[in-house]
PDBQT receptor file of N, H, CA, C and O in Angstrom, charges set to zero:
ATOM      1  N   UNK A   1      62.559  72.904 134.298  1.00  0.00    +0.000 N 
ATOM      2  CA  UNK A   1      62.531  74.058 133.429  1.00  0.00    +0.000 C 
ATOM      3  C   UNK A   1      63.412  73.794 132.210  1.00  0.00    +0.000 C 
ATOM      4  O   UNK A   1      64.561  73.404 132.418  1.00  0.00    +0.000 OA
ATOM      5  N   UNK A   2      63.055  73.939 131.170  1.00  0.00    +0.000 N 
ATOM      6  H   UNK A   2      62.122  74.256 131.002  1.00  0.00    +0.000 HD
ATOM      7  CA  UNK A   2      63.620  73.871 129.885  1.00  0.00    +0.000 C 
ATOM      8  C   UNK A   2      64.205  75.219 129.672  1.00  0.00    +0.000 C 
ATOM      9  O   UNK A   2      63.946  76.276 130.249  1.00  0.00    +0.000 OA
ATOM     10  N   UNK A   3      65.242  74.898 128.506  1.00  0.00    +0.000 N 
ATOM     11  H   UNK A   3      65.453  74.040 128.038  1.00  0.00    +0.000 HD
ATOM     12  CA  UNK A   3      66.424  76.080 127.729  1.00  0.00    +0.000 C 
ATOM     13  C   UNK A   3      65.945  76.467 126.118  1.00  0.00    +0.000 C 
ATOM     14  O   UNK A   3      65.109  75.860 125.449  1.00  0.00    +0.000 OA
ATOM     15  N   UNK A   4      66.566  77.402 125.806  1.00  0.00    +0.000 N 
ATOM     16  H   UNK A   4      67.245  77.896 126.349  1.00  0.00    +0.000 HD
ATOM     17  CA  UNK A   4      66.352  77.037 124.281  1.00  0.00    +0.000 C 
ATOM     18  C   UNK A   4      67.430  75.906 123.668  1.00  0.00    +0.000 C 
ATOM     19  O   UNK A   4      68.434  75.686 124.344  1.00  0.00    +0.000 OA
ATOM     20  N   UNK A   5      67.261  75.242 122.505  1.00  0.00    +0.000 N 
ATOM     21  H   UNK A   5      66.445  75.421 121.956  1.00  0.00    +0.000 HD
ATOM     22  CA  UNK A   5      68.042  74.550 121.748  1.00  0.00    +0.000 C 
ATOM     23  C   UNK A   5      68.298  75.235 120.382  1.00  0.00    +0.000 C 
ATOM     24  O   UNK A   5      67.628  76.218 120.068  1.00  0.00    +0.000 OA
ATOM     25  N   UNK A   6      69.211  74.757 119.599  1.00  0.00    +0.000 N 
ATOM     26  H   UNK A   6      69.756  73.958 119.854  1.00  0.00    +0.000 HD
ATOM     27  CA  UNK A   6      70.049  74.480 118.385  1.00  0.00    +0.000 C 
ATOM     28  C   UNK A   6      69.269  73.736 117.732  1.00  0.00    +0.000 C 
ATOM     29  O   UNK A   6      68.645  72.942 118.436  1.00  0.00    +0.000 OA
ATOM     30  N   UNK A   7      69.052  73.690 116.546  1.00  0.00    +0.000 N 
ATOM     31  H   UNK A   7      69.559  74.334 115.974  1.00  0.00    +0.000 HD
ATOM     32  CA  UNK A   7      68.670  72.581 115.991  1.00  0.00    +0.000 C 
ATOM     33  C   UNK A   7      69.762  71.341 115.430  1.00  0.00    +0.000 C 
ATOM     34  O   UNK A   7      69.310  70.428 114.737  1.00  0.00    +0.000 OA
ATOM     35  N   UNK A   8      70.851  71.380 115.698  1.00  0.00    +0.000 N 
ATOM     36  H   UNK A   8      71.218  72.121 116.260  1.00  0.00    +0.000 HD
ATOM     37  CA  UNK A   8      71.804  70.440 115.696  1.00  0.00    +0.000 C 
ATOM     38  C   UNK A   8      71.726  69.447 117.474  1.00  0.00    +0.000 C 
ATOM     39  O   UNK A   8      71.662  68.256 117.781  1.00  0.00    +0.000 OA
ATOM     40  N   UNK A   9      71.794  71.124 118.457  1.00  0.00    +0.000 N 
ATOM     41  H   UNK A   9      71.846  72.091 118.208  1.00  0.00    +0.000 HD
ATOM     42  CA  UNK A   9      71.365  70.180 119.742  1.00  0.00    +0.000 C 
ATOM     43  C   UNK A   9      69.676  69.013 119.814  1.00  0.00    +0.000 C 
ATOM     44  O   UNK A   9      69.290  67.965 120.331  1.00  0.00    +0.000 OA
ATOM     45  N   UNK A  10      69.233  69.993 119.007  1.00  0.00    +0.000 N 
ATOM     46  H   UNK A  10      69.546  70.844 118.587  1.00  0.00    +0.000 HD
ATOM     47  CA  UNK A  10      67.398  69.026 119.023  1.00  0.00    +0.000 C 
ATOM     48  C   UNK A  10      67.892  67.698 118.050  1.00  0.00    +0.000 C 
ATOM     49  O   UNK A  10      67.200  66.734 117.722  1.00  0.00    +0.000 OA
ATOM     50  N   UNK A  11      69.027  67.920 117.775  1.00  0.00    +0.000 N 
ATOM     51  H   UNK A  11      69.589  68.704 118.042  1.00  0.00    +0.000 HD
ATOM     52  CA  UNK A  11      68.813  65.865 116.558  1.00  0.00    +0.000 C 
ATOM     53  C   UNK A  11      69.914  65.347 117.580  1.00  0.00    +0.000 C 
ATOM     54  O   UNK A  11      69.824  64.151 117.858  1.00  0.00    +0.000 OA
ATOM     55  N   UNK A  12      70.989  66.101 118.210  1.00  0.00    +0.000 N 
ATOM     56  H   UNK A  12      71.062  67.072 117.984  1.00  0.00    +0.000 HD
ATOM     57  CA  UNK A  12      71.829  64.882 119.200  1.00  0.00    +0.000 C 
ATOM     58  C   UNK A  12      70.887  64.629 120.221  1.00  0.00    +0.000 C 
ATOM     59  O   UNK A  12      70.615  63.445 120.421  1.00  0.00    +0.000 OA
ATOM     60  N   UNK A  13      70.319  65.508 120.923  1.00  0.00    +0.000 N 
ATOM     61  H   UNK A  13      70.539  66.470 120.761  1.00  0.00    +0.000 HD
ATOM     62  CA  UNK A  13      68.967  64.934 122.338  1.00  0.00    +0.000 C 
ATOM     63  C   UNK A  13      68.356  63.842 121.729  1.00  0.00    +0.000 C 
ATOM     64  O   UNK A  13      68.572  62.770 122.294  1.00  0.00    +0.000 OA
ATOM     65  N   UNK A  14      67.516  63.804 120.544  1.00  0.00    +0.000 N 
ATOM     66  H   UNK A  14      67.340  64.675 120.085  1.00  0.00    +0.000 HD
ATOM     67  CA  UNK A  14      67.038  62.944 119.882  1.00  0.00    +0.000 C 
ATOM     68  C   UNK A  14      67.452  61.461 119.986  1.00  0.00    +0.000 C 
ATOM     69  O   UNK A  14      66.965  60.428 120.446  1.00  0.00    +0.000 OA
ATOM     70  N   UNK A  15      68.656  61.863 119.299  1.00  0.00    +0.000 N 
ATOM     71  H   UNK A  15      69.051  62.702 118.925  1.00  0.00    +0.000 HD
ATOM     72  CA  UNK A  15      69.669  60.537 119.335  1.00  0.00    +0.000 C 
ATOM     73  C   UNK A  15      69.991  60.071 120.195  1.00  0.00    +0.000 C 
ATOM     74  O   UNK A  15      70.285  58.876 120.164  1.00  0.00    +0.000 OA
ATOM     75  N   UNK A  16      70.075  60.790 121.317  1.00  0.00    +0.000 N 
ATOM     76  H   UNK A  16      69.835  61.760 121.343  1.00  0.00    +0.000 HD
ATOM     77  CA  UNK A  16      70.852  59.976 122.264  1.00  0.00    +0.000 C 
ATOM     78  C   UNK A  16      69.447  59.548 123.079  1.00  0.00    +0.000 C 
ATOM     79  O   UNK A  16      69.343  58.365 123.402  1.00  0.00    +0.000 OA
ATOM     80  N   UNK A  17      68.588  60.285 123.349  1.00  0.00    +0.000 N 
ATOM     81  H   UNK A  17      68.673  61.246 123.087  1.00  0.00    +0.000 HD
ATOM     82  CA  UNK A  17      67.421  59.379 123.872  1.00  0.00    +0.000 C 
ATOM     83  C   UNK A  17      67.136  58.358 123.270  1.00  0.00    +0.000 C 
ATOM     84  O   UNK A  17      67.157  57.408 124.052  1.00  0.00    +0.000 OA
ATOM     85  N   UNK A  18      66.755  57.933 121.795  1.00  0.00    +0.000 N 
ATOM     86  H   UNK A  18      66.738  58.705 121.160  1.00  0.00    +0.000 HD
ATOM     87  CA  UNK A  18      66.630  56.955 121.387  1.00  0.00    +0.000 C 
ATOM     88  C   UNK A  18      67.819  55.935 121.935  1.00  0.00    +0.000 C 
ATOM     89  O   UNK A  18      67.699  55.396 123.035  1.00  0.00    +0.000 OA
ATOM     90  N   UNK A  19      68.868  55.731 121.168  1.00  0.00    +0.000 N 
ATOM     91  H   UNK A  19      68.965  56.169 120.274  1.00  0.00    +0.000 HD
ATOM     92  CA  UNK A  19      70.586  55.393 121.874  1.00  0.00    +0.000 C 
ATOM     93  C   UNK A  19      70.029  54.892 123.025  1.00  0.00    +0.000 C 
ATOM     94  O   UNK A  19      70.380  53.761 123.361  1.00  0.00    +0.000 OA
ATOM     95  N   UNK A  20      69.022  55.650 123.886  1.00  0.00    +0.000 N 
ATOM     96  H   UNK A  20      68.737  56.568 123.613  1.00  0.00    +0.000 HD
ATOM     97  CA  UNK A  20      69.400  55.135 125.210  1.00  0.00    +0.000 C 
ATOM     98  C   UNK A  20      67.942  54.148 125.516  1.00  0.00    +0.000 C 
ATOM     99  O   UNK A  20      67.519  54.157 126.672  1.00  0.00    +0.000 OA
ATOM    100  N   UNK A  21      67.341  53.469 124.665  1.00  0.00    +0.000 N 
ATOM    101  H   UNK A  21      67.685  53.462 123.726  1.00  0.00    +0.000 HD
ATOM    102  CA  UNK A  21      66.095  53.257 125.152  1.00  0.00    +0.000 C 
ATOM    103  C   UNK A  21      64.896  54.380 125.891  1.00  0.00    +0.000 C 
ATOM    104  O   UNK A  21      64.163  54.243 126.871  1.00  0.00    +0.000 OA
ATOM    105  N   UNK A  22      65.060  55.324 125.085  1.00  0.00    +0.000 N 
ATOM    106  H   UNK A  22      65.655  55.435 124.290  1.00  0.00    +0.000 HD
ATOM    107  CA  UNK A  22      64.073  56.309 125.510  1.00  0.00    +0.000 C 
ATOM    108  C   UNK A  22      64.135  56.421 127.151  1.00  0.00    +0.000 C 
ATOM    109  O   UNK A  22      63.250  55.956 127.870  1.00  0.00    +0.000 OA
ATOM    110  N   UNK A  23      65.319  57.113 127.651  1.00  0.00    +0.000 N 
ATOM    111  H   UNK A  23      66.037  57.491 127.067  1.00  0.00    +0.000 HD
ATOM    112  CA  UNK A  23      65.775  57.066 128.733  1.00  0.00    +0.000 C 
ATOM    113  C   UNK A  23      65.372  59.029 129.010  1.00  0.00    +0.000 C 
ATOM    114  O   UNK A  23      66.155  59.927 128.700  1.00  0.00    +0.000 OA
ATOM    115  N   UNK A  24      64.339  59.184 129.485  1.00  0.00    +0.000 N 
ATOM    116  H   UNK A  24      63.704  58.454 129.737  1.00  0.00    +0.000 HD
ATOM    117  CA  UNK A  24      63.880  60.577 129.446  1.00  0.00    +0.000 C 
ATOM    118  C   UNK A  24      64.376  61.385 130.474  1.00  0.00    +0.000 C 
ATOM    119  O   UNK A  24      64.696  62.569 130.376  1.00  0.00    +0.000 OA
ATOM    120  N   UNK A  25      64.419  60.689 131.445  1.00  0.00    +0.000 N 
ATOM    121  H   UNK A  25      64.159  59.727 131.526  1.00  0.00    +0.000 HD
ATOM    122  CA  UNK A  25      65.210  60.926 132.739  1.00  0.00    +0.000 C 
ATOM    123  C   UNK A  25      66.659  61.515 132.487  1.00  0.00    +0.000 C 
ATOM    124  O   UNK A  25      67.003  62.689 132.627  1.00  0.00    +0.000 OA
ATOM    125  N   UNK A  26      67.359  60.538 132.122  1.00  0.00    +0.000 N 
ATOM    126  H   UNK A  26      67.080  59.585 132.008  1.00  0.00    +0.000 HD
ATOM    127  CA  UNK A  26      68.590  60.767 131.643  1.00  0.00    +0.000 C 
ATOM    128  C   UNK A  26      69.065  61.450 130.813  1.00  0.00    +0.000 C 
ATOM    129  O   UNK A  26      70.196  61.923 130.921  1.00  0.00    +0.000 OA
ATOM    130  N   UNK A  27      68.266  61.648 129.775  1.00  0.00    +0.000 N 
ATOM    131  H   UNK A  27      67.347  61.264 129.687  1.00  0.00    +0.000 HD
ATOM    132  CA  UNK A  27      68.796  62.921 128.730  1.00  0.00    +0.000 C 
ATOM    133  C   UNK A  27      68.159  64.288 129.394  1.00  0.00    +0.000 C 
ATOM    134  O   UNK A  27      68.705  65.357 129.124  1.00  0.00    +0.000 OA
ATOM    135  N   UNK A  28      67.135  64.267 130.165  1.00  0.00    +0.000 N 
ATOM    136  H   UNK A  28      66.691  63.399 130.385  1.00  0.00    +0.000 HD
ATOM    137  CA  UNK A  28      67.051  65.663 130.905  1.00  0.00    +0.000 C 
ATOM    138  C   UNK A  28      68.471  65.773 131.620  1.00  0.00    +0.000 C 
ATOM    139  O   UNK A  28      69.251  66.706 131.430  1.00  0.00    +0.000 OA
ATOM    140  N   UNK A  29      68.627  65.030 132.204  1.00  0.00    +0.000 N 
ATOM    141  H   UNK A  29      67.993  64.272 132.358  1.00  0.00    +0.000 HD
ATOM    142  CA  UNK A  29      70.080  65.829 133.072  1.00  0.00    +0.000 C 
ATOM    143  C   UNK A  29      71.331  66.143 132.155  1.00  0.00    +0.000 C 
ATOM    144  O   UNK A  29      72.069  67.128 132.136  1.00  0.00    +0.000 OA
ATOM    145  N   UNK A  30      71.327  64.787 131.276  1.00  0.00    +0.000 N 
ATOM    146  H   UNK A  30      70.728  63.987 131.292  1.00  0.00    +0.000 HD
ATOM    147  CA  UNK A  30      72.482  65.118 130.770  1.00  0.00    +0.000 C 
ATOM    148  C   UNK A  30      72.690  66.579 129.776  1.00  0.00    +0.000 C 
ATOM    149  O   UNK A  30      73.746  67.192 129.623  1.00  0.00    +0.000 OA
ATOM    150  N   UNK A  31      71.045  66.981 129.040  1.00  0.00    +0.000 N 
ATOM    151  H   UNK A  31      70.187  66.483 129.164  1.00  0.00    +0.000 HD
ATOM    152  CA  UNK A  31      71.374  68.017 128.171  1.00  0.00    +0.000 C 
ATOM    153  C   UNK A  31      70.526  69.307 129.097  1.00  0.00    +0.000 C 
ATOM    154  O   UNK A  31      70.403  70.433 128.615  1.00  0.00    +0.000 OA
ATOM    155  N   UNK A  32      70.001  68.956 130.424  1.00  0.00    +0.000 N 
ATOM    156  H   UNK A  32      70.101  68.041 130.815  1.00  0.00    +0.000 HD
ATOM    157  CA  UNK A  32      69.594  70.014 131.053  1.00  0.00    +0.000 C 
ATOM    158  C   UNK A  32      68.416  70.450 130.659  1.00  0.00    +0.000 C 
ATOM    159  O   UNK A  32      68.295  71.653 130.887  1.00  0.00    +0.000 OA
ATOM    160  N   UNK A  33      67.142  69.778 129.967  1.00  0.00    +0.000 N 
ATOM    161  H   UNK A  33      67.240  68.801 129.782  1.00  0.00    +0.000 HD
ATOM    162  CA  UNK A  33      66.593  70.190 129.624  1.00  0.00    +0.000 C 
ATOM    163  C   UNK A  33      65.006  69.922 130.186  1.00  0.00    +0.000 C 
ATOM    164  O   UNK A  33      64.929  69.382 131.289  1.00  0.00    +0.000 OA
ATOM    165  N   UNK A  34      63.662  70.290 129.450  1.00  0.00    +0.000 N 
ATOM    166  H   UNK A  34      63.724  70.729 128.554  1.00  0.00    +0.000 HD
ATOM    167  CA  UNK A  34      62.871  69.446 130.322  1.00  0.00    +0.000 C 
ATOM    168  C   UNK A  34      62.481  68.515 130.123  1.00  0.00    +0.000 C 
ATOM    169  O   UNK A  34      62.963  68.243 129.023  1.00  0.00    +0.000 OA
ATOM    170  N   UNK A  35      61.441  67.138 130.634  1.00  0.00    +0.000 N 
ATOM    171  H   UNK A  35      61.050  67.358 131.527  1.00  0.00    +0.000 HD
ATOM    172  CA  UNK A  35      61.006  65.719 130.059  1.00  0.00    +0.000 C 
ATOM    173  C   UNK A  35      59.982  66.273 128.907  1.00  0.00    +0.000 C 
ATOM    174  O   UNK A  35      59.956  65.482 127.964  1.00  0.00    +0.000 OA
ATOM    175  N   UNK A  36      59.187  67.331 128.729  1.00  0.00    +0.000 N 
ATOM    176  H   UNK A  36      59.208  67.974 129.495  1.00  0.00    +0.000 HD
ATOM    177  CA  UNK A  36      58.654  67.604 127.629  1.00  0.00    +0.000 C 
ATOM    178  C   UNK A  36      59.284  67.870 126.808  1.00  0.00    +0.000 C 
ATOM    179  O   UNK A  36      58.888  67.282 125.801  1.00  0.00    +0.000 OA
ATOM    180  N   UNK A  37      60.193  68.524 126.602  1.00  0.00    +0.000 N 
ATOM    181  H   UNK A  37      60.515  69.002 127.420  1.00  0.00    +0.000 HD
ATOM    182  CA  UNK A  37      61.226  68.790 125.553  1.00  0.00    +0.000 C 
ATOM    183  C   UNK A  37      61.967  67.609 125.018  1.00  0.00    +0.000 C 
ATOM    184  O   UNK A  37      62.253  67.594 123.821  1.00  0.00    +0.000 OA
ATOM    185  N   UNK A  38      62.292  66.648 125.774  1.00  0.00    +0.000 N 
ATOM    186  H   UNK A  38      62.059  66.660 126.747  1.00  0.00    +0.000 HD
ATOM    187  CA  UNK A  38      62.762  65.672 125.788  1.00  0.00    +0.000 C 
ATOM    188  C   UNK A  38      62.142  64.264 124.993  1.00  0.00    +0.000 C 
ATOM    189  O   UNK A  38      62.737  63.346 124.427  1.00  0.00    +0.000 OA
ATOM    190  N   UNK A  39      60.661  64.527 125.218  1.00  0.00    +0.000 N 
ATOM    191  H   UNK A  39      60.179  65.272 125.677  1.00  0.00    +0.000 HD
ATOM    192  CA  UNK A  39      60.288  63.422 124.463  1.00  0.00    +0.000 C 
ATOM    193  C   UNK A  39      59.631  64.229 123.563  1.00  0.00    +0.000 C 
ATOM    194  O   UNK A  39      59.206  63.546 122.630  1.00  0.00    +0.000 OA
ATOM    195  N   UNK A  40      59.341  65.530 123.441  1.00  0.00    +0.000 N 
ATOM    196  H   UNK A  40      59.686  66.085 124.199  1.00  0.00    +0.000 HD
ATOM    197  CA  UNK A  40      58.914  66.337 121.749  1.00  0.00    +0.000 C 
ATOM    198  C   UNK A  40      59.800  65.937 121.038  1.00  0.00    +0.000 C 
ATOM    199  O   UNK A  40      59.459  65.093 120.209  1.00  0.00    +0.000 OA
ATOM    200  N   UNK A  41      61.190  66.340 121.060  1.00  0.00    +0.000 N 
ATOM    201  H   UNK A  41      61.467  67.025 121.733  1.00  0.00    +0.000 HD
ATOM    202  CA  UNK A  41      62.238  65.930 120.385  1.00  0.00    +0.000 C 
ATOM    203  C   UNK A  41      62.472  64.671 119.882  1.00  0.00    +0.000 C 
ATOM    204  O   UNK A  41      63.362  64.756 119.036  1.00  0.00    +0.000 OA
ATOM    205  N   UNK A  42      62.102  63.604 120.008  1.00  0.00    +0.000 N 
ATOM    206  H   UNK A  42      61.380  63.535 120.695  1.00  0.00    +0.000 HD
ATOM    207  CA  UNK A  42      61.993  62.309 120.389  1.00  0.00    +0.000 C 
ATOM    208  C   UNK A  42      61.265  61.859 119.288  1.00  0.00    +0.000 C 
ATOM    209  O   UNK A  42      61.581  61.435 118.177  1.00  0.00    +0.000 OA
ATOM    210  N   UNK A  43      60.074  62.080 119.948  1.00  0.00    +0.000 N 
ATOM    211  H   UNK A  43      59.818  62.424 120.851  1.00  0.00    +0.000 HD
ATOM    212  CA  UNK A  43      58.842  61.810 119.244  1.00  0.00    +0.000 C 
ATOM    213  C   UNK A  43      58.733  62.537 117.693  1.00  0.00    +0.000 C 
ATOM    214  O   UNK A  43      58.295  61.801 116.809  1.00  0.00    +0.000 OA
ATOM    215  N   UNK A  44      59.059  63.770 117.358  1.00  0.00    +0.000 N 
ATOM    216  H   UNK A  44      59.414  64.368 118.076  1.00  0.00    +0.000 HD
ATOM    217  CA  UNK A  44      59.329  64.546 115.947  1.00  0.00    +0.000 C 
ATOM    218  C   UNK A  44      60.416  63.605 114.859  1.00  0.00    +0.000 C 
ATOM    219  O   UNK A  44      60.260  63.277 113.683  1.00  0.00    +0.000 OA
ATOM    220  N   UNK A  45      61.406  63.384 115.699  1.00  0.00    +0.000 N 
ATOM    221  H   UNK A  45      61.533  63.650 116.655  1.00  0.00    +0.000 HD
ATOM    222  CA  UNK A  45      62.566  62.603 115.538  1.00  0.00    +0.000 C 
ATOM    223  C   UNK A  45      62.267  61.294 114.838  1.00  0.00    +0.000 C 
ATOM    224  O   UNK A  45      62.960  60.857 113.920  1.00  0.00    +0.000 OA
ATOM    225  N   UNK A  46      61.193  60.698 115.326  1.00  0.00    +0.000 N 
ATOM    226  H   UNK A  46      60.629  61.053 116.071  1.00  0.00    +0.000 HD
ATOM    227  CA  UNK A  46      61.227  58.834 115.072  1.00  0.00    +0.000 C 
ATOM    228  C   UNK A  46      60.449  59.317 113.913  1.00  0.00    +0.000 C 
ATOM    229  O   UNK A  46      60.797  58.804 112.850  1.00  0.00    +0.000 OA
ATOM    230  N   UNK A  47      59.006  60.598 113.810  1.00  0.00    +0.000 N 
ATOM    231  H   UNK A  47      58.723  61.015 114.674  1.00  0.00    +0.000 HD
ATOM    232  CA  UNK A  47      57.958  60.949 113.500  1.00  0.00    +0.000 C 
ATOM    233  C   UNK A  47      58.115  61.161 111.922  1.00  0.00    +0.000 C 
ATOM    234  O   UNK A  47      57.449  60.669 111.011  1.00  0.00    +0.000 OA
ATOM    235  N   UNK A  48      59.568  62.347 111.863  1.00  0.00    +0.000 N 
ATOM    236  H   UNK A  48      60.108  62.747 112.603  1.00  0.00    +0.000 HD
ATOM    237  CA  UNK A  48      59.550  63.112 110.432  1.00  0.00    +0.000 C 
ATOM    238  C   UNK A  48      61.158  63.277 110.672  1.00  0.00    +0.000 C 
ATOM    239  O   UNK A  48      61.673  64.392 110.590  1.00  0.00    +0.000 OA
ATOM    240  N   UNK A  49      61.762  62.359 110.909  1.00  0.00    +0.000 N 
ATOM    241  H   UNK A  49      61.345  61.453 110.977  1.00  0.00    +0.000 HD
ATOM    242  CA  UNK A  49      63.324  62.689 110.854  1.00  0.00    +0.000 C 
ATOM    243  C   UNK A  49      63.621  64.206 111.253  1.00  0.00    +0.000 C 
ATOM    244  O   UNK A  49      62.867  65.062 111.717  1.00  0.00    +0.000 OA
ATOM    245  N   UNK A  50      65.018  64.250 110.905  1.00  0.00    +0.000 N 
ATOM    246  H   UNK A  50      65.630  63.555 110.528  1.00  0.00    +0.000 HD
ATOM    247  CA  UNK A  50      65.533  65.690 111.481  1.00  0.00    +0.000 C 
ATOM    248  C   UNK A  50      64.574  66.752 110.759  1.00  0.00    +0.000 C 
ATOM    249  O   UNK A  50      64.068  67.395 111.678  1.00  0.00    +0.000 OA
ATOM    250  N   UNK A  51      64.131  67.191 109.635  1.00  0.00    +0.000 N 
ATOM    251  H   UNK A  51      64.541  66.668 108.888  1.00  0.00    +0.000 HD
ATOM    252  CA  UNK A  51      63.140  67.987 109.706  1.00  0.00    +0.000 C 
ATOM    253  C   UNK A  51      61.903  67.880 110.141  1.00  0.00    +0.000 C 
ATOM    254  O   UNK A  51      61.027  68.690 109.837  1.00  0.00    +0.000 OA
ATOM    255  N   UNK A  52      61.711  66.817 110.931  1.00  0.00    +0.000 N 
ATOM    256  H   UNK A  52      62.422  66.160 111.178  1.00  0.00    +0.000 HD
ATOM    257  CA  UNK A  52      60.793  67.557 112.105  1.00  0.00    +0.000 C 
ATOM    258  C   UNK A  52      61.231  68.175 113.471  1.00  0.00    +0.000 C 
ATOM    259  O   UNK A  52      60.402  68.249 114.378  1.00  0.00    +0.000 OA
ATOM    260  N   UNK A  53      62.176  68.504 113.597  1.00  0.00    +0.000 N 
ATOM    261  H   UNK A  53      62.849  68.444 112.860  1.00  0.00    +0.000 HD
ATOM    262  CA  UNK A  53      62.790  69.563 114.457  1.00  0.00    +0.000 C 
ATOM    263  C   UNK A  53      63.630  70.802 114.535  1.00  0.00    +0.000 C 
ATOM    264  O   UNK A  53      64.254  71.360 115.437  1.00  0.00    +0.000 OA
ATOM    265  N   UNK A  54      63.335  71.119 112.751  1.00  0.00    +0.000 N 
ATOM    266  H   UNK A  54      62.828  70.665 112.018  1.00  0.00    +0.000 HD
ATOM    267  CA  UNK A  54      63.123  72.289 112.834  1.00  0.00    +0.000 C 
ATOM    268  C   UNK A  54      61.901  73.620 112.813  1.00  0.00    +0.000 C 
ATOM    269  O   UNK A  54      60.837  73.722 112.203  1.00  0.00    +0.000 OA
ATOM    270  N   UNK A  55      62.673  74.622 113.855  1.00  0.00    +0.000 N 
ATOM    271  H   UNK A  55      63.538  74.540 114.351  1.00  0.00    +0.000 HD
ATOM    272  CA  UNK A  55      61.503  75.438 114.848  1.00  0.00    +0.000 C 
ATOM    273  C   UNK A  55      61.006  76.328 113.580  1.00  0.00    +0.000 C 
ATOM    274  O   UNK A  55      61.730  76.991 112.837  1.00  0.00    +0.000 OA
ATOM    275  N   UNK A  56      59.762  76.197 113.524  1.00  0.00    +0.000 N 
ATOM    276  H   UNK A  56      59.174  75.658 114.128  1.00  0.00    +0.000 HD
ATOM    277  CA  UNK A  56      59.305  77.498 112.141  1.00  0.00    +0.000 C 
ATOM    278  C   UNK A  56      58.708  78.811 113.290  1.00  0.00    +0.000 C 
ATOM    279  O   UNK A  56      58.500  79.967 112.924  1.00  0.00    +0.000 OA
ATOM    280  N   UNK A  57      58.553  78.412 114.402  1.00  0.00    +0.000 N 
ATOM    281  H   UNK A  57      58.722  77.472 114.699  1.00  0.00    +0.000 HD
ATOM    282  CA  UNK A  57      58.279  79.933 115.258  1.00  0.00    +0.000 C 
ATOM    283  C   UNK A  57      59.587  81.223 114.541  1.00  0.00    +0.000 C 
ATOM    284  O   UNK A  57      60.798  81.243 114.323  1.00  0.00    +0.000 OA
ATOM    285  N   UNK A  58      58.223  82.292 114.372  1.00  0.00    +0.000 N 
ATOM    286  H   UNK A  58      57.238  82.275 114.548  1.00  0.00    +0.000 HD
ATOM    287  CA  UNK A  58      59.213  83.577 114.260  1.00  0.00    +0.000 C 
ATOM    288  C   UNK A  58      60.336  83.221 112.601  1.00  0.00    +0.000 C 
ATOM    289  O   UNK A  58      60.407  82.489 111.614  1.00  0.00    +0.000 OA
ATOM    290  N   UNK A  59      61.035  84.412 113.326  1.00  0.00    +0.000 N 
ATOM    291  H   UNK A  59      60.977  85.007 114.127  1.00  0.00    +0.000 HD
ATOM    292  CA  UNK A  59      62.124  84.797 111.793  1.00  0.00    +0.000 C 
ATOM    293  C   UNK A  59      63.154  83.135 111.587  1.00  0.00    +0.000 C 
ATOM    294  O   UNK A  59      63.520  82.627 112.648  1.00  0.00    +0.000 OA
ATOM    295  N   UNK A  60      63.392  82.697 110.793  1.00  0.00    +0.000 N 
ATOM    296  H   UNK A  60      63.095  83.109 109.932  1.00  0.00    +0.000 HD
ATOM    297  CA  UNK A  60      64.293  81.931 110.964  1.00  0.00    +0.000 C 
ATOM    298  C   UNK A  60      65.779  82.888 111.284  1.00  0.00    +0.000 C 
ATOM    299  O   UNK A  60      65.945  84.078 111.018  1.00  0.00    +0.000 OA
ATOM    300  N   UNK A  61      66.888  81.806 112.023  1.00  0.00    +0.000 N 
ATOM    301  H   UNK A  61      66.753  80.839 112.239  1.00  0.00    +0.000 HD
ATOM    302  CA  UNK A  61      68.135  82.627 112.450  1.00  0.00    +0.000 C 
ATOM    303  C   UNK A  61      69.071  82.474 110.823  1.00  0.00    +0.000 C 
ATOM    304  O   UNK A  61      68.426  82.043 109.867  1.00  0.00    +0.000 OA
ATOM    305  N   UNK A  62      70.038  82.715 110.687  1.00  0.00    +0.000 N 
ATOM    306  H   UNK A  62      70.562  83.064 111.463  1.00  0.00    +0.000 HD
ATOM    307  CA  UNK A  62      70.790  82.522 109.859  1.00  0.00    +0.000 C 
ATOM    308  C   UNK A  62      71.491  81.280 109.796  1.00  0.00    +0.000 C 
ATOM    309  O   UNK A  62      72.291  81.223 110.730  1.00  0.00    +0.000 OA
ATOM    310  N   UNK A  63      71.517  80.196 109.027  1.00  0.00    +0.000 N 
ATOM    311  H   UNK A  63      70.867  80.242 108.269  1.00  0.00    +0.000 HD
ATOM    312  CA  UNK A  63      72.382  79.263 109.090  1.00  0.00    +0.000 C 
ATOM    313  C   UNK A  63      70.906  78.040 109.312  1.00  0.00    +0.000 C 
ATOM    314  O   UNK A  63      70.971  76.985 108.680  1.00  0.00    +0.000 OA
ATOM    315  N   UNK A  64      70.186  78.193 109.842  1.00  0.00    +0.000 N 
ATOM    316  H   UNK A  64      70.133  79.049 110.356  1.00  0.00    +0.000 HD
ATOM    317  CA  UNK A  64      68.951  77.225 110.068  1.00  0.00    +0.000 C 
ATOM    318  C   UNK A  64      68.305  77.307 109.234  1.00  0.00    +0.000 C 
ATOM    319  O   UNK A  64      67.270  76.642 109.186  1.00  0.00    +0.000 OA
TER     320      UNK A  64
């Protein structure tokens, strides 16, 4: 089961999966999250750099 994220947390998951050889396993536990989330993030990441992980669902929050 996945959480919501940050978009500062969606570019460190990123990073550190990459960092780790796309270790999907491992960044689920370590950031608690799910393997889909895990390699969306990932994959957006290598795809369109950090703006591809930011969420356009809904209102944006303040500061994002």
């Amino acid at each position: 089961m996945g959480r919501k994220t940050s978009k500062k947390e969606r570019i460190e998951i990123a990073q550190f999966c990459l960092n780790h050889n796309k270790d999907y396993g491992l960044t689920m536990e370590m950031y608690k999250i799910s393997y889909q989330q895990a390699w969306s993030y990932t994959r957006k990441y290598e795809e369109k750099g950090i703006s591809g992980l930011v969420d356009r669902r809904g209102r944006p929050k303040k500061g994002e």
